[in-house]
C-alpha positions as CSV (number, residue, x, y, z in Angstrom):
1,X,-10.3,-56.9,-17.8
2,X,-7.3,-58.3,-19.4
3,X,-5.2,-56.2,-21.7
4,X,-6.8,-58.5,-24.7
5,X,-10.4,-57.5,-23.5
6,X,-9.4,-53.7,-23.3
7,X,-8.2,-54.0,-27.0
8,X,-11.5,-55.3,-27.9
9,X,-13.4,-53.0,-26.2
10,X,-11.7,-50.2,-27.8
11,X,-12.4,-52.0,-31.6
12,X,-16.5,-52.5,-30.9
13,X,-17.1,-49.6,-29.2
14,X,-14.8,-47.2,-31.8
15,X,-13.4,-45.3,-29.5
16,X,-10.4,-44.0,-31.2
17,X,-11.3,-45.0,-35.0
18,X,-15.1,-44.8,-36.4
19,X,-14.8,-48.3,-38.5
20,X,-13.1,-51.2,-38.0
21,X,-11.0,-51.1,-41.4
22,X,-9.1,-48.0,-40.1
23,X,-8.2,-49.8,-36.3
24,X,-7.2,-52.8,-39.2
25,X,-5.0,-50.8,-41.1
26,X,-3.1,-49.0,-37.8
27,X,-1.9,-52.2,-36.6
28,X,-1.4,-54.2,-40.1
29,X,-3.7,-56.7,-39.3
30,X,-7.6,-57.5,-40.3
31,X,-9.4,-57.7,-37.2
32,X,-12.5,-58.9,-38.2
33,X,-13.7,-62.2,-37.0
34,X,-11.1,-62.9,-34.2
35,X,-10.3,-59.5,-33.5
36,X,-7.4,-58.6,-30.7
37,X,-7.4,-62.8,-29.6
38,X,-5.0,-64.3,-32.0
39,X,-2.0,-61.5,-30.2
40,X,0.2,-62.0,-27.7
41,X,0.0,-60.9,-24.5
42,X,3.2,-59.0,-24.9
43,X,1.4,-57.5,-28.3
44,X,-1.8,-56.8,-26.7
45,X,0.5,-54.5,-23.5
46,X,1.9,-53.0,-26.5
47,X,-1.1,-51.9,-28.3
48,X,-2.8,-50.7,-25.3
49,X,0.4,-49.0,-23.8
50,X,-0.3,-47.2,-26.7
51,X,-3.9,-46.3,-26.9
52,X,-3.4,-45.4,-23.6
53,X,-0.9,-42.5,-24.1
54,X,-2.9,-41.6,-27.5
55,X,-6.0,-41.2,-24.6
56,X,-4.1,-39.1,-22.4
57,X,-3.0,-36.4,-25.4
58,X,-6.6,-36.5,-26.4
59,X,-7.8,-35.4,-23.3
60,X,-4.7,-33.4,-22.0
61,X,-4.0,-36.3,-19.1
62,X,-7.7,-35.9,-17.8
63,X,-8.7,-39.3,-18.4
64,X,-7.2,-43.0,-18.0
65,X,-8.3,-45.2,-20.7
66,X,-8.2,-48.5,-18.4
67,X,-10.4,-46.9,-15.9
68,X,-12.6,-45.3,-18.6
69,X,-13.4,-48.9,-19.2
70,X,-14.4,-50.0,-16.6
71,X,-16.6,-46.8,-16.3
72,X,-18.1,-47.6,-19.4
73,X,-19.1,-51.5,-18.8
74,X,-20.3,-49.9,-15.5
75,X,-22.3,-47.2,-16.6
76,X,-23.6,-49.7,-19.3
77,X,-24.8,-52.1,-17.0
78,X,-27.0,-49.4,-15.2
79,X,-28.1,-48.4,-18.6
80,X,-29.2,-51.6,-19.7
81,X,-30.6,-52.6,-16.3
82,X,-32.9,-49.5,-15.6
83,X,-32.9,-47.1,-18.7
84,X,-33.1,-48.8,-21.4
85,X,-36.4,-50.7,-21.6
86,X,-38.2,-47.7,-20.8
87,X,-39.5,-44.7,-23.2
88,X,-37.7,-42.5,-24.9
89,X,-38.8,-39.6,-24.0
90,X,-39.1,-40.8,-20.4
91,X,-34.5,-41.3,-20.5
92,X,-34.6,-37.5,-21.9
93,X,-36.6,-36.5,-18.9
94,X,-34.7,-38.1,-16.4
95,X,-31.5,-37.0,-17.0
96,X,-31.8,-33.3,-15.8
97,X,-33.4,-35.3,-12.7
98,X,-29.9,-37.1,-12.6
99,X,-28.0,-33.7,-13.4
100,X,-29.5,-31.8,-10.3
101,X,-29.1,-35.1,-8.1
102,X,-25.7,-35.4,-8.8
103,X,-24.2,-31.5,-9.1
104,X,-26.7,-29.6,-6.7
105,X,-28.1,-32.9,-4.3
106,X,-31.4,-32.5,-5.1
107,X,-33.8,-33.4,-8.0
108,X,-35.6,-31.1,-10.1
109,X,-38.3,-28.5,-9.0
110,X,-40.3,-28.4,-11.8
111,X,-43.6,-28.8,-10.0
112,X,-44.4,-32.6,-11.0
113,X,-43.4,-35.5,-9.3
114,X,-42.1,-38.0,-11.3
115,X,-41.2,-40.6,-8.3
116,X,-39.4,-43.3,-10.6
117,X,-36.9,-40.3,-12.0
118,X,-36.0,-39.9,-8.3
119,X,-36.1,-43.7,-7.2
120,X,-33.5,-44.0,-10.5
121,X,-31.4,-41.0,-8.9
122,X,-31.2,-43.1,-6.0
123,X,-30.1,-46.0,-7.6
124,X,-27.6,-44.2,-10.1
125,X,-25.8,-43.2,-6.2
126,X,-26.1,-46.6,-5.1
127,X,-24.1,-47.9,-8.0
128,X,-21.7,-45.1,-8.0
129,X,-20.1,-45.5,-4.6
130,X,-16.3,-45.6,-6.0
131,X,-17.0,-43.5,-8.7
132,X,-17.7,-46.2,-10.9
133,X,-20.4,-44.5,-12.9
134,X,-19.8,-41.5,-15.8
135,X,-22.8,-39.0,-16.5
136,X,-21.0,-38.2,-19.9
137,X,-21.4,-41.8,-21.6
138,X,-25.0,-42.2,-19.3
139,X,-26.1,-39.1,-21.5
140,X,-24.5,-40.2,-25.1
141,X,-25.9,-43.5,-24.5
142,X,-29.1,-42.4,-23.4
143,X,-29.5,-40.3,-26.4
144,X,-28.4,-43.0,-29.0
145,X,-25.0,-41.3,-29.9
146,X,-22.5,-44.2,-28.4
147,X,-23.6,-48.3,-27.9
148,X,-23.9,-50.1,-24.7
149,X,-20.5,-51.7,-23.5
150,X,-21.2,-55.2,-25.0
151,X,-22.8,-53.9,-28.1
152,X,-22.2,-56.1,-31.2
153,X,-24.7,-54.8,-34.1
154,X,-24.0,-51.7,-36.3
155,X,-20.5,-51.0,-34.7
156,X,-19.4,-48.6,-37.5
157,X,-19.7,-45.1,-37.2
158,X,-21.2,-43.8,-40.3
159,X,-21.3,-39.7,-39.5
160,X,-18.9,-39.1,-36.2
161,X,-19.4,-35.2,-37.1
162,X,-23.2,-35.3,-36.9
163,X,-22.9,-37.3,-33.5
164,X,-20.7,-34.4,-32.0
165,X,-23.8,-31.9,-33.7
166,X,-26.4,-33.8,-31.7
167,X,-24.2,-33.8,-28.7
168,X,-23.5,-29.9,-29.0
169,X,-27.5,-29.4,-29.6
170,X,-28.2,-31.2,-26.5
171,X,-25.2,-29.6,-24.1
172,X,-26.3,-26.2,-25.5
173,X,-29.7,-27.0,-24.2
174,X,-28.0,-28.2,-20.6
175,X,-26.4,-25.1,-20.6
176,X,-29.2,-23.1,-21.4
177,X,-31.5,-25.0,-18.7
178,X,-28.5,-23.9,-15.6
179,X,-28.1,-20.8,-16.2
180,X,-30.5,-19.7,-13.2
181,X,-28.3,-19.1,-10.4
182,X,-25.2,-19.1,-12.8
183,X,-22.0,-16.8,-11.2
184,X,-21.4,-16.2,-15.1
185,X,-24.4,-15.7,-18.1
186,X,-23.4,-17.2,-21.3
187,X,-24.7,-16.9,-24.6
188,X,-22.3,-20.0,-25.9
189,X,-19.9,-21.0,-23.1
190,X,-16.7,-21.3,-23.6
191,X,-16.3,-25.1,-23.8
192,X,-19.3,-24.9,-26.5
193,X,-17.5,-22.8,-28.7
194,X,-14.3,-24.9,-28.7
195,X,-17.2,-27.8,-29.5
196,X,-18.4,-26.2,-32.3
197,X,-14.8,-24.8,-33.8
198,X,-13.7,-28.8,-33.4
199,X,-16.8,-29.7,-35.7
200,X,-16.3,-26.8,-38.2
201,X,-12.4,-27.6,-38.3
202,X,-13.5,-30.9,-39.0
203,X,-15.9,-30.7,-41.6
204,X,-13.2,-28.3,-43.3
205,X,-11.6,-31.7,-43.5
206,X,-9.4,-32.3,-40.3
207,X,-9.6,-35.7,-39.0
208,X,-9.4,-35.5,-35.2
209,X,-12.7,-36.1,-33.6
210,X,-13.7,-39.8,-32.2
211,X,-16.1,-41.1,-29.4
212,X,-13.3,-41.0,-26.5
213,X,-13.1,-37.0,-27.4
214,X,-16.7,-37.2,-27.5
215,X,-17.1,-38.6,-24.1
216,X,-14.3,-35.9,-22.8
217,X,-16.1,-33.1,-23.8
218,X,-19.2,-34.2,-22.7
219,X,-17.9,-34.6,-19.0
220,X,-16.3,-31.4,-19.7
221,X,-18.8,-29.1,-20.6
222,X,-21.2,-30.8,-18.1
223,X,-19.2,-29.8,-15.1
224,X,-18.1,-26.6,-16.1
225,X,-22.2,-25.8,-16.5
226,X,-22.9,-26.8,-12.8
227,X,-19.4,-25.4,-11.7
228,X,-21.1,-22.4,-12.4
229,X,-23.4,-22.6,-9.6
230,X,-20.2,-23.3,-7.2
231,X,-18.1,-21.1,-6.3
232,X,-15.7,-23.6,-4.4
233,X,-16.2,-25.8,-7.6
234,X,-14.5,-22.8,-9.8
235,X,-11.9,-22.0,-7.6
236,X,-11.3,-25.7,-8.1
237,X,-10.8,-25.2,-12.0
238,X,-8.9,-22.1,-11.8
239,X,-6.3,-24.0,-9.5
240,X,-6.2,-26.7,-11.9
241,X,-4.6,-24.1,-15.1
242,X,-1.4,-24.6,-15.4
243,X,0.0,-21.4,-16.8
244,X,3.1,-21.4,-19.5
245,X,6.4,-21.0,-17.9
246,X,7.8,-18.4,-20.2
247,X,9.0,-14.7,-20.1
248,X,7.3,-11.9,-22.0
249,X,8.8,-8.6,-22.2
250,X,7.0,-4.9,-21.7
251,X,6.2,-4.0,-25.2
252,X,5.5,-5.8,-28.5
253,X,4.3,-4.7,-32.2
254,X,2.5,-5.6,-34.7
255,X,4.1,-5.1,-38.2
256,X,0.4,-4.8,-40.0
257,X,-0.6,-1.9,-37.4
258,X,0.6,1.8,-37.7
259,X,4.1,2.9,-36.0
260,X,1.9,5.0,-33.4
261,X,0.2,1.5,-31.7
262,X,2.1,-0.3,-29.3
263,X,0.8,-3.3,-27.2
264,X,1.9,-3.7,-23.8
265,X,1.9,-6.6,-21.6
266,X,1.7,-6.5,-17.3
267,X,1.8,-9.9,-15.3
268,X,-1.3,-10.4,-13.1
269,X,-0.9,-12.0,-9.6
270,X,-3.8,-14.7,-11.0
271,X,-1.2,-16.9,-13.7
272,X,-2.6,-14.0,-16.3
273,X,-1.8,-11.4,-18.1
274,X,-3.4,-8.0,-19.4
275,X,-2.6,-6.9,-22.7
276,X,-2.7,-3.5,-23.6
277,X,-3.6,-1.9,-26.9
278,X,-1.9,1.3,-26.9
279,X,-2.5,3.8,-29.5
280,X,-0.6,7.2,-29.3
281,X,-2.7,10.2,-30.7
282,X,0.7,12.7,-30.8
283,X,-1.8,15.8,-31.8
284,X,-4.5,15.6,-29.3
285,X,-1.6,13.8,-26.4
286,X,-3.4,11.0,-26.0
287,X,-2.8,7.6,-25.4
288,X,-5.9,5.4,-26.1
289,X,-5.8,2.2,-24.8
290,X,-7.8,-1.1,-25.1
291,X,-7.5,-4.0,-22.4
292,X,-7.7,-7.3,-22.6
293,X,-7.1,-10.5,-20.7
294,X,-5.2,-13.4,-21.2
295,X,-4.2,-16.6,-19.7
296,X,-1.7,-19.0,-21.6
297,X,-2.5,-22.4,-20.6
298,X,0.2,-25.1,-20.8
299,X,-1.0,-27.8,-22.8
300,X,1.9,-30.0,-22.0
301,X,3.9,-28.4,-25.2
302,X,7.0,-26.0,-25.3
303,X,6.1,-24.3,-28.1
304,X,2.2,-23.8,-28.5
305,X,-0.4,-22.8,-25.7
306,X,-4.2,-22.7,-25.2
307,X,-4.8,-18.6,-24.7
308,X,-8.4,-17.7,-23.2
309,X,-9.1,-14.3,-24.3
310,X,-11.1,-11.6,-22.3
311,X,-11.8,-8.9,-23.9
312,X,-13.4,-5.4,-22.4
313,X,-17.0,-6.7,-22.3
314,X,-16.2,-9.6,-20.2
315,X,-15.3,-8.3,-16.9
316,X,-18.2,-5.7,-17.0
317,X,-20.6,-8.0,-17.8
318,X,-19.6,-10.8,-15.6
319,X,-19.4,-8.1,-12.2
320,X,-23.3,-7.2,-13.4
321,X,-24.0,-10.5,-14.0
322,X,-25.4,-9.4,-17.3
323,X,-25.1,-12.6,-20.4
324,X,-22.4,-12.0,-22.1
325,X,-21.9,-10.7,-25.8
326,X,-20.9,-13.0,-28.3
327,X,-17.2,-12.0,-28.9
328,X,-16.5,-11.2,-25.1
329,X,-14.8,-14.3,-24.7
330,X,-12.8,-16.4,-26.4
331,X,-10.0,-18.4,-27.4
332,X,-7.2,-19.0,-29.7
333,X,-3.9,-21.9,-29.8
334,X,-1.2,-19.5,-29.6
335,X,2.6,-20.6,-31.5
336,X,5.3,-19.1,-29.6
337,X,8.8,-18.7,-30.4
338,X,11.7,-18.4,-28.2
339,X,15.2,-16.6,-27.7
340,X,18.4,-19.1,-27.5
341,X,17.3,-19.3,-24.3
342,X,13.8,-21.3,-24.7
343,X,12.5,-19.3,-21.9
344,X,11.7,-15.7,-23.0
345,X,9.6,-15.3,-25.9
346,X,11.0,-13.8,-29.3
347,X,7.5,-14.3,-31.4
348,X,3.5,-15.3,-30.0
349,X,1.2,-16.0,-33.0
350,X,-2.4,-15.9,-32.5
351,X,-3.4,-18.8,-35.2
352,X,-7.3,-18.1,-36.0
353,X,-8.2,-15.3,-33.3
354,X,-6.1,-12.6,-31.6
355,X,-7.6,-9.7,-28.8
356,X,-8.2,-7.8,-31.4
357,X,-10.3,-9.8,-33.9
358,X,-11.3,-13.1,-35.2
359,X,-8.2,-13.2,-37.2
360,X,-4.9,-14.4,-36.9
361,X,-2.2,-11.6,-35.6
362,X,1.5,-11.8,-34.6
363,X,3.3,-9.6,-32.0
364,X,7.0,-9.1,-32.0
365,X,8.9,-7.5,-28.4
366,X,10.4,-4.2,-29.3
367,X,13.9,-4.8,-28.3
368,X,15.9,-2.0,-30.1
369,X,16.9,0.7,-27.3
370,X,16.0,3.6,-29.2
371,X,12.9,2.4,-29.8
372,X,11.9,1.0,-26.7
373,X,12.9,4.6,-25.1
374,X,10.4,6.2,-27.5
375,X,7.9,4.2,-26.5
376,X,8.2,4.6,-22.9
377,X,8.2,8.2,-23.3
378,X,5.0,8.2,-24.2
379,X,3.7,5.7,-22.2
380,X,5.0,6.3,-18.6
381,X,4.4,10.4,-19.5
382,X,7.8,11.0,-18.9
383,X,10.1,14.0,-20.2
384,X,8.5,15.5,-23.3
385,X,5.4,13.4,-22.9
386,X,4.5,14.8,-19.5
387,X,1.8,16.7,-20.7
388,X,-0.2,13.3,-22.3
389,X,-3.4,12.0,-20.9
390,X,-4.5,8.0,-21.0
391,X,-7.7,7.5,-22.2
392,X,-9.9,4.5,-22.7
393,X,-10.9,3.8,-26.2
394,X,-13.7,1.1,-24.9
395,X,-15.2,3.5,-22.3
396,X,-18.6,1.6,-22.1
397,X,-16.8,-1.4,-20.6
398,X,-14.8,0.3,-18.8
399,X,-14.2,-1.5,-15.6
400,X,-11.5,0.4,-13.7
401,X,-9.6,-2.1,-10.9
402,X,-7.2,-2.5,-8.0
403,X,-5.7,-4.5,-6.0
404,X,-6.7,-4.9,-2.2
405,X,-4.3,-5.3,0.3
406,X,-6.1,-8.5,2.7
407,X,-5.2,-10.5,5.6
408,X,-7.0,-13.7,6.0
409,X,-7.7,-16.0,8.8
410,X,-9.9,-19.2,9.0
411,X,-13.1,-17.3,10.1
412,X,-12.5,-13.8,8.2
413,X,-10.8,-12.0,5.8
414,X,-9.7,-8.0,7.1
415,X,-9.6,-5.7,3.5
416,X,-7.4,-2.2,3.7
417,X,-9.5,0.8,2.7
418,X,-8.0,4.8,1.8
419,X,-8.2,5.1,5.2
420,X,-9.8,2.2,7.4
421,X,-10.0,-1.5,7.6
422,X,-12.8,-3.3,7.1
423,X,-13.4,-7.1,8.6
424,X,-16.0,-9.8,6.4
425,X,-16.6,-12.6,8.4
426,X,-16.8,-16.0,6.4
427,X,-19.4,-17.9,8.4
428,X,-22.5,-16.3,10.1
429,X,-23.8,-16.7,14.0
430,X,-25.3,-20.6,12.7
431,X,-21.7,-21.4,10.9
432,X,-22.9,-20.9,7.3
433,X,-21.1,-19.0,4.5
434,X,-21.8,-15.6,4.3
435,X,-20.7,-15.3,0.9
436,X,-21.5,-19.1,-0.7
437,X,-17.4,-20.2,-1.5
438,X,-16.0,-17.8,0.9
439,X,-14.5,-20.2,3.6
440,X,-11.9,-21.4,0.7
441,X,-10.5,-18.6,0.0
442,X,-6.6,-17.4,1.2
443,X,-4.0,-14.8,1.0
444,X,-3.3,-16.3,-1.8
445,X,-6.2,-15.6,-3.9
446,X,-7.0,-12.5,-5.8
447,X,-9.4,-10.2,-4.3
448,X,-10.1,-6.8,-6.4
449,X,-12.0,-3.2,-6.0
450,X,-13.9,-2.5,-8.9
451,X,-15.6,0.7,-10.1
452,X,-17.8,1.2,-13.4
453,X,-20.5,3.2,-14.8
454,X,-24.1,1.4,-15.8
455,X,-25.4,4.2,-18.1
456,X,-24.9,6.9,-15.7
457,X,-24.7,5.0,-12.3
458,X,-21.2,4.8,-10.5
459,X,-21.3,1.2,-8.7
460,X,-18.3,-0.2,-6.6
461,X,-17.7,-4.1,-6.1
462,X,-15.5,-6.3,-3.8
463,X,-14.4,-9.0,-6.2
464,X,-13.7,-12.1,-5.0
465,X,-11.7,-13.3,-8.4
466,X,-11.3,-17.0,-7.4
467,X,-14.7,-17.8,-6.7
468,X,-16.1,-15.3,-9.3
469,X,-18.4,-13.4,-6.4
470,X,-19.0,-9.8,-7.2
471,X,-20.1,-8.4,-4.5
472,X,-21.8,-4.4,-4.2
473,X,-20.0,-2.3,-1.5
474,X,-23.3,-0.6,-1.4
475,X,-25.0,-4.1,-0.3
476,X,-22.3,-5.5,1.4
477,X,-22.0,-2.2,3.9
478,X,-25.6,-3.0,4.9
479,X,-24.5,-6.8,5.9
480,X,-23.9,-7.5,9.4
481,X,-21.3,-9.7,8.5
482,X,-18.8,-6.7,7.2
483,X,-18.1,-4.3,9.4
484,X,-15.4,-1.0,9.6
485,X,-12.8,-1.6,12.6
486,X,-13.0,1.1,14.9
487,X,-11.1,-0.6,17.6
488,X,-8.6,-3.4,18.1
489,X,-11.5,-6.0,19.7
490,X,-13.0,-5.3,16.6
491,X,-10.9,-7.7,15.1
492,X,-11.3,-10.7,17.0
């Protein structure tokens, strides 16, 4: 495809701009009729140069607009050759056939046989042997939301925001549909709620959503759904986060909040932080405190960052595999300021929703001496403080956690206990996983003990963080692939 052919692409399938007057009115010229064929080469290389850097913000340097392309005159072809002709209701059906075929290798138990559903998943592999195929524009295009590559009728977008509403309906019903078997239970996953704050931002009048974010997301939330079933798969996406290289000091305030609340930040060895809401109750020496979660996300800018927020409900929910509640997770683009120094942080501002609530909150570092040492009076119980007990303020989530010390080899991982050492084994006597994700993990990863109450009942987990497993000690210790080491050949 020359870049002439790109450029026209990107006009008849509005991709970037929903009509064609706007993609006129960018470049200065009308477009209609002859389109992108009366530039020059050198014009064209221009233009696309620049559509392709606009894709890459878009979609955070996911997704190369040349190759997108050629996915989409790809996956159109299949379309038109296979899909199209046939029943509407028939495409809808197939594609959680295609879904299952593609994420778990295997189609759909759902007790009928539809033969021509599995002959097309066979096909849909066939074509895709160099990844030439996209699921995300098969799906939009199977449900009417985007054209066929070569599409020349109706090209015009006439409601861009109620194509990202159908697409959110049908993802939320994807979603819904996978969460059998799911390491985490979502009412609204994560992805989904950043999809339905884009369309709320944008019917509030923000003019940011187009089909090649529609296509993104799409891809998106689809593989976050099945990388829920895979633990390897989410150890993938966790590698992936690259966290914001930045310094934040101990203690911070909040200038709306009362002199006696303190927030408190302590580095995780996961790229995350938690964040600690301390409130000091002089009378009854207390200190209640709230924790939270976060991980700053670089977002390929200095001074704003994607923050996931976890707040108290997550982590207990998640190591019971219990669905989540609606504000346990969440998310918020975070502006930061610096010091002269542009490396430690001077101001984070929570835009639309802090830890705390959805509403927007800043947090200033305490930096005045006097101050500080106050503070950390209270907090590390020291000196006139001795006598002050810590106590959680969220007790039903409470989740209390350490770190393990581990070794890990190829075949086993060896965990220190109060006063033992216990050896899980990665594979089994036949050579399969004992724990499904296990055999990726290193010393590297995080691996946590876990204690909390379930309405009276004390339970203990080995959390494997990377691969979200949350394993109970009480299970595991009947496994005959964890053992204690009694002797030294115990741990070969």
């Amino acid at each position: 495809m020359t870049d002439k052919e790109k450029l026209n692409s990107i006009l008849r399938l509005r991709l970037f701009y929903s009509t064609e007057k706007e993609l006129s009115d960018l470049v200065g010229y009308n477009l209609k009729g002859n389109h992108f064929s009366r530039f020059k080469d050198f014009q064209c290389d221009a233009y696309f140069s620049k559509f392709a850097e606009e894709c890459q913000e878009y979609t955070q340097g996911k997704v190369n607009l040349a190759w997108l392309l050629y996915q989409y005159e790809a996956t159109s072809k299949f379309f038109k050759k296979y899909i199209e002709k046939t029943r509407h209701e028939a495409n809808k059906r197939f594609i959680p056939y295609l879904l299952n075929y593609i994420y778990n290798s295997k189609t759909l138990d759902d007790g009928v046989q539809h033969s021509k559903d599995i002959i097309l998943c066979e096909r849909y592999d066939t074509y895709n042997t160099e990844g030439e195929m996209n699921v995300g524009i098969l799906i939009l295009m199977t449900y009417g939301l985007i054209p066929t590559f070569k599409n020349k009728t109706n090209q015009d977008i006439s409601d861009i925001i109620g194509d990202f509403q159908k697409a959110y309906d049908i993802l939320s019903e994807i979603a819904k549909a996978n969460q059998t078997g799911a390491s985490t239970i979502y009412k609204e996953m994560l992805c989904l709620k950043e999809m339905r704050k884009l369309i709320k931002e944008e019917r509030a009048g923000d003019k940011f959503i187009n089909r090649l974010l529609l296509i993104h997301i799409t891809n998106d939330v689809v593989n976050r759904v099945f990388a829920l079933k895979k633990p390897a798969k989410l150890r993938q996406y966790s590698k992936e986060i690259v966290p914001m290289d930045f310094e934040l000091t101990r203690l911070w305030r909040c200038e709306d909040e009362p002199d006696n609340i303190v927030w408190e930040f302590v580095p995780l060895n996961i790229d995350a932080y938690c964040l600690y809401r301390n409130e000091i109750d002089y009378q009854a020496k207390k200190i209640k405190y709230t924790k939270y979660q976060l991980i700053f996300k670089n977002i390929g800018y200095k001074d704003f960052c994607y923050t996931v927020i976890m707040r108290p409900a997550f982590n207990w929910h998640n190591i019971l595999k219990r669905e989540q509640s609606d504000d346990s997770i969440s998310f918020d683009y975070t502006d930061i300021e610096y010091e002269d120094d542009k490396r430690i942080v001077k101001k984070l501002t929570f835009t639309q929703e802090s830890p705390l609530s959805e509403k927007p909150m800043d947090l200033k570092p305490v930096n005045k001496k006097d101050v500080l040492g106050y503070y950390t009076t209270y907090l590390d119980h020291e000196g006139v403080a001795h006598d002050f007990e810590d106590e959680d303020c969220q007790s039903q989530y409470e989740v209390r956690m350490d770190t393990m010390e581990v070794a890990v080899s190829e075949t086993a991982i060896l965990f220190k206990g109060d006063d033992c050492i216990y050896k899980l084994n990665k594979f089994d006597e036949e050579g399969n996983e004992t724990i499904e994700g296990i055999s990726s993990l290193s010393h590297t990863d995080n691996f946590i003990y876990a204690e909390l109450d379930d309405e009276g009942t004390e339970h203990q987990f080995l959390c494997l963080d990377s691969i979200n497993q949350n394993i109970d000690i009480e299970t595991l210790l009947n496994q005959p692939y964890f053992r204690k080491i009694t002797n030294i050949n115990d741990i070969f």
